[in-house]
N, C-alpha and C positions, 0 to 999 in steps of 0.2 A: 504493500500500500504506500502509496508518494506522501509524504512530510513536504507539504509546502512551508511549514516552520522554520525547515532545514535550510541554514544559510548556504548550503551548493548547490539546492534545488531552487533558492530566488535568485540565485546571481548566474543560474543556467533560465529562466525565464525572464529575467531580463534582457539578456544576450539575445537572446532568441526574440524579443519585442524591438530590439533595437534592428535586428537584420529585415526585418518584415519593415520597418519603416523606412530602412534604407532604400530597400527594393521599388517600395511604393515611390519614392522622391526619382528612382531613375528612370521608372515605368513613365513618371511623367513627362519626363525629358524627350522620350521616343521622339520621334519623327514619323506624320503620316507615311503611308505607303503608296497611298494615291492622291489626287487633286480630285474637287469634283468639278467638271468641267460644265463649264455657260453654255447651254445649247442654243443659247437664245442670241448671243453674242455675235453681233454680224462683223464679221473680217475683212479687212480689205482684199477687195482682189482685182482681176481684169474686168472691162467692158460696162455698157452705158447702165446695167440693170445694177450691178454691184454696188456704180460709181450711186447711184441716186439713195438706193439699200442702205448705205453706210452714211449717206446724210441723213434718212431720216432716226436712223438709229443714235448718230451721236446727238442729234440736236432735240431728237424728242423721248428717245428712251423706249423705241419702238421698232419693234424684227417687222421686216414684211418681207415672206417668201413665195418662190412659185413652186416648190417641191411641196410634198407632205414629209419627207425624208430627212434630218436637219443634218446628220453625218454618220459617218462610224469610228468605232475606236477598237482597236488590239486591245484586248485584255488575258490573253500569256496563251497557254496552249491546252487541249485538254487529254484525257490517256491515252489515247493514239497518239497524238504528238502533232494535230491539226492543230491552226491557228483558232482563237478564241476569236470571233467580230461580235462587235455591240450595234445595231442601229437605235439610231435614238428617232421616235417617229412625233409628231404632233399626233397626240390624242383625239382626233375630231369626235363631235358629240359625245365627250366625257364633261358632265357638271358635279358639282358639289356630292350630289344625291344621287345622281343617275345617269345613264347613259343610253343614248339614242342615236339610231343608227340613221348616217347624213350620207346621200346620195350627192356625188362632186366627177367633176371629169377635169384632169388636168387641162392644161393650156402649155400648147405647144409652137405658138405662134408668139415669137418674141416681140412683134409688130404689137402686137395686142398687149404683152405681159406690159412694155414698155410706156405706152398709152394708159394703161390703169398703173402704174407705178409711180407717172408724174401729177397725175391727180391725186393722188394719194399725197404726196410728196407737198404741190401747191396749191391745193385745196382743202381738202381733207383735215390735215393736219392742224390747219391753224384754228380749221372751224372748231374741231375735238378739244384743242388747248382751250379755247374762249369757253367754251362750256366742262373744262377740268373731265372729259372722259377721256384721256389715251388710253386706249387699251394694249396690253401686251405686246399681241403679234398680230397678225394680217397675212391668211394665206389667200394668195390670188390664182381664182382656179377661171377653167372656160365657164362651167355652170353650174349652179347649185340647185339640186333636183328638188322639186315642191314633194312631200313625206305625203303630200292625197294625191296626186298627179302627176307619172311620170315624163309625161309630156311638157311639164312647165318647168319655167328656169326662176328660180327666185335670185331677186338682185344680191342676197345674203342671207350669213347665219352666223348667230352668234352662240359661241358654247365659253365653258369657264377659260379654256387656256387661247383659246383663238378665236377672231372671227372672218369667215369664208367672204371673200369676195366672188362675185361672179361677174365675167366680164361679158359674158351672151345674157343676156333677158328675151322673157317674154314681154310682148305689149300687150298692152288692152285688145287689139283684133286678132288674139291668139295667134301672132308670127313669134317671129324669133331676129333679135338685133344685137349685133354686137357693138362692143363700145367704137372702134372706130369707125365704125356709120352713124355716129351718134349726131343728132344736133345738138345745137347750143341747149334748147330747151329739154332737149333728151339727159345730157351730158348732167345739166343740174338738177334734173327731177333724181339721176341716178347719186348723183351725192347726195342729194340732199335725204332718200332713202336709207344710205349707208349714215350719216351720223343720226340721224333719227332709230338704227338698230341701236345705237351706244346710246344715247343718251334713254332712250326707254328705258335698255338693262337699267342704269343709273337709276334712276326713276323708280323704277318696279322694287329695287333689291332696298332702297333708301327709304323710301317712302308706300309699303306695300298695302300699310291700310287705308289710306287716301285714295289710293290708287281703288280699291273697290268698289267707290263712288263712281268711276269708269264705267265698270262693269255692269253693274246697278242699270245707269238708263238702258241697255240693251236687253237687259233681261227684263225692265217693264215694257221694251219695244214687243216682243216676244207675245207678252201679254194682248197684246194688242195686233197678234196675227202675224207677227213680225219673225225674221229667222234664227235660229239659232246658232251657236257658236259650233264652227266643224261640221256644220249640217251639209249633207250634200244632195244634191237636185238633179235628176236631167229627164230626157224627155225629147220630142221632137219638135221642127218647127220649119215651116216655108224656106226658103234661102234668103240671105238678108234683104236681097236688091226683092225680094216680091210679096213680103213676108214682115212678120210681127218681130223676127231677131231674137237675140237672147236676150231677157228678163235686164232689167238694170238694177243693178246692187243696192242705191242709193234709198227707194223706199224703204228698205229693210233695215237702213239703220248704218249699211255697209260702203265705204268708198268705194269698192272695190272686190269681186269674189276673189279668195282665196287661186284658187284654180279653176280655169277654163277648157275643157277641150273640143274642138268641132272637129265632125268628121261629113266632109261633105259628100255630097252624090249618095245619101243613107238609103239603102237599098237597090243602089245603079240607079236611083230615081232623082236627076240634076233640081226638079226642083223642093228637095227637102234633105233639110240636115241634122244629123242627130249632133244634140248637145251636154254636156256633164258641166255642173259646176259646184262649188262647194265655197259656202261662208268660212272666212278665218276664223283663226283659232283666237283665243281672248289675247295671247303674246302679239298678233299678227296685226291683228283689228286695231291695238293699242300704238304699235309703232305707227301705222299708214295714218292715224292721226296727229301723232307728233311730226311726223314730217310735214303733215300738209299746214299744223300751226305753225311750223320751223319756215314754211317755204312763202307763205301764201299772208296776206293784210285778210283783215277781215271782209272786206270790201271786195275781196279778188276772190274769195272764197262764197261770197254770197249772191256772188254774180254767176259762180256758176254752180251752184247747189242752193239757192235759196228757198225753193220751189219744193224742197225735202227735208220736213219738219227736224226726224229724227236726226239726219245726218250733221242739221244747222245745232243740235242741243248738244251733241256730241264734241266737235268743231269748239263748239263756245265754252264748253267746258274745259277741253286742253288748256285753248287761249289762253284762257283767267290761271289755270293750273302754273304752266311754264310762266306767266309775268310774277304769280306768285310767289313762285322758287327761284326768280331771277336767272331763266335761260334765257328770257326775251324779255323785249321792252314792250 
């Protein structure tokens, strides 16, 4: 039985206290083994897309890439004796809570990356600053698929670590335009859509029971025979040139349907066309109004929706919303 009493057995436990603290002092010393490395870190390199990439990064603290891919790295070798590779990928549609799967098609036309990169670059950017949303990073793809309709291009999407640019949209006559065929007024309804994605996030994650108040009038529209949120519709109808056309969103409460698709010559028969469409989601409903308070006077807004109660309460409501919280004057 050990005599802790025994003066050979304290001054053997002391020794022994004293080497365990030694250890611990030089453990601390160590030196990592690795760095973790900035995947987000835009480097300098060749050519006009880089040269723009590295301005907006040093000057705003923002990646914008055209890969989903950010690099790889060697990390040693495994029991065969192959090399170890790491890709580091951007997470698309990973959020806080959950993940959702985002339909994108790269852009392979440097014509095009380079035309949404300098918008980005001298547009974009400053508007973001003035209203304190930079967001992280910015992947710039050809298009960003609508999750109800794989035929429609949404001009974006935003998730926790990135948000999708798309440089192809659909228009309202269900075609398809890419940014450089854009006009002037093309050009600024598409930004003015992409800071409208960021400052809603802002918006919705800062302020999300106010934000309710939003939701509220559409859901008394509803009451009132009006549509619902994700709901979707279709049906047939004459060809536009003869014919009644598709439904307009605006009595319902809606700027605009979520997704469109027409298919003409519906049954080889030129004069009728089947049509699908589908009211936005409450996230979707909620941006296409901050932009159009972001882009439009009231006045410019009533001129050309005045005539549709719901859409003018909605509209008036942002207004007051964003001069309250000091986006707009």
């Amino acid at each position: 039985m050990l005599n802790f009493n025994d003066k050979k057995m304290k001054k053997i436990i002391y020794l022994f206290i004293i080497f365990i603290l030694g250890a611990c002092a030089q453990e601390d010393e160590l030196t990592p083994t690795g760095v973790v490395k900035d995947w987000f870190a835009i480097q300098p390199g060749e050519g006009e897309w880089n040269e723009i990439a590295c301005d907006i990064y040093t000057n705003y603290g923002c990646s914008v890439f055209k890969n989903d891919t950010l690099g790889k790295e060697f990390r040693g070798f495994d029991n065969a004796g192959d090399s170890i590779i790491y890709y580091e990928t951007l997470k698309i549609g990973y959020s806080i809570e959950s993940f959702s799967k985002v339909n994108f098609t790269l852009c392979k036309d440097e014509e095009k990356l380079i035309q949404g990169i300098k918008i980005v670059r001298d547009l974009l950017m400053p508007q973001l600053e003035k209203f304190g949303t930079i967001t992280r990073s910015y992947l710039l793809v050809d298009t960003v698929i609508s999750a109800s309709d794989t035929t429609v291009c949404e001009y974006g999407k935003r998730d926790f670590e990135t948000t999708l640019l798309g440089l192809t949209v659909s228009m309202t006559d269900g075609t398809r335009k890419n940014i450089t065929e854009f006009t002037q007024e093309e050009r600024e309804n598409w930004l003015g859509k992409i800071v409208a994605i960021e400052v809603a996030n802002r918006i919705q994650l800062k302020y999300s029971e106010l934000v309710k108040e939003f939701y509220t009038i559409q859901k008394e529209i509803v009451e009132n025979e009006g549509n619902k949120y994700a709901h979707g519709v279709k049906g047939t109808t004459e060809d536009f040139g003869g014919g009644k056309g598709i439904p307009d969103s605006r009595p319902l409460g809606f700027l605009e349907w979520s997704s469109l698709t027409i298919t003409y010559n519906y049954f080889n028969n030129p004069k009728w066309t089947k049509y699908e469409y589908y009211s936005p989601t409450e996230e979707k409903d909620f941006e296409t109004f901050v932009a159009a308070a972001l882009l439009k006077t009231p006045e410019e807004f009533e001129s050309e929706n005045g005539e549709y109660p719901y859409v003018m309460e909605k509209f008036s409501w942002m207004k007051n919303f964003l001069q309250e919280q000091g986006y707009i004057q």
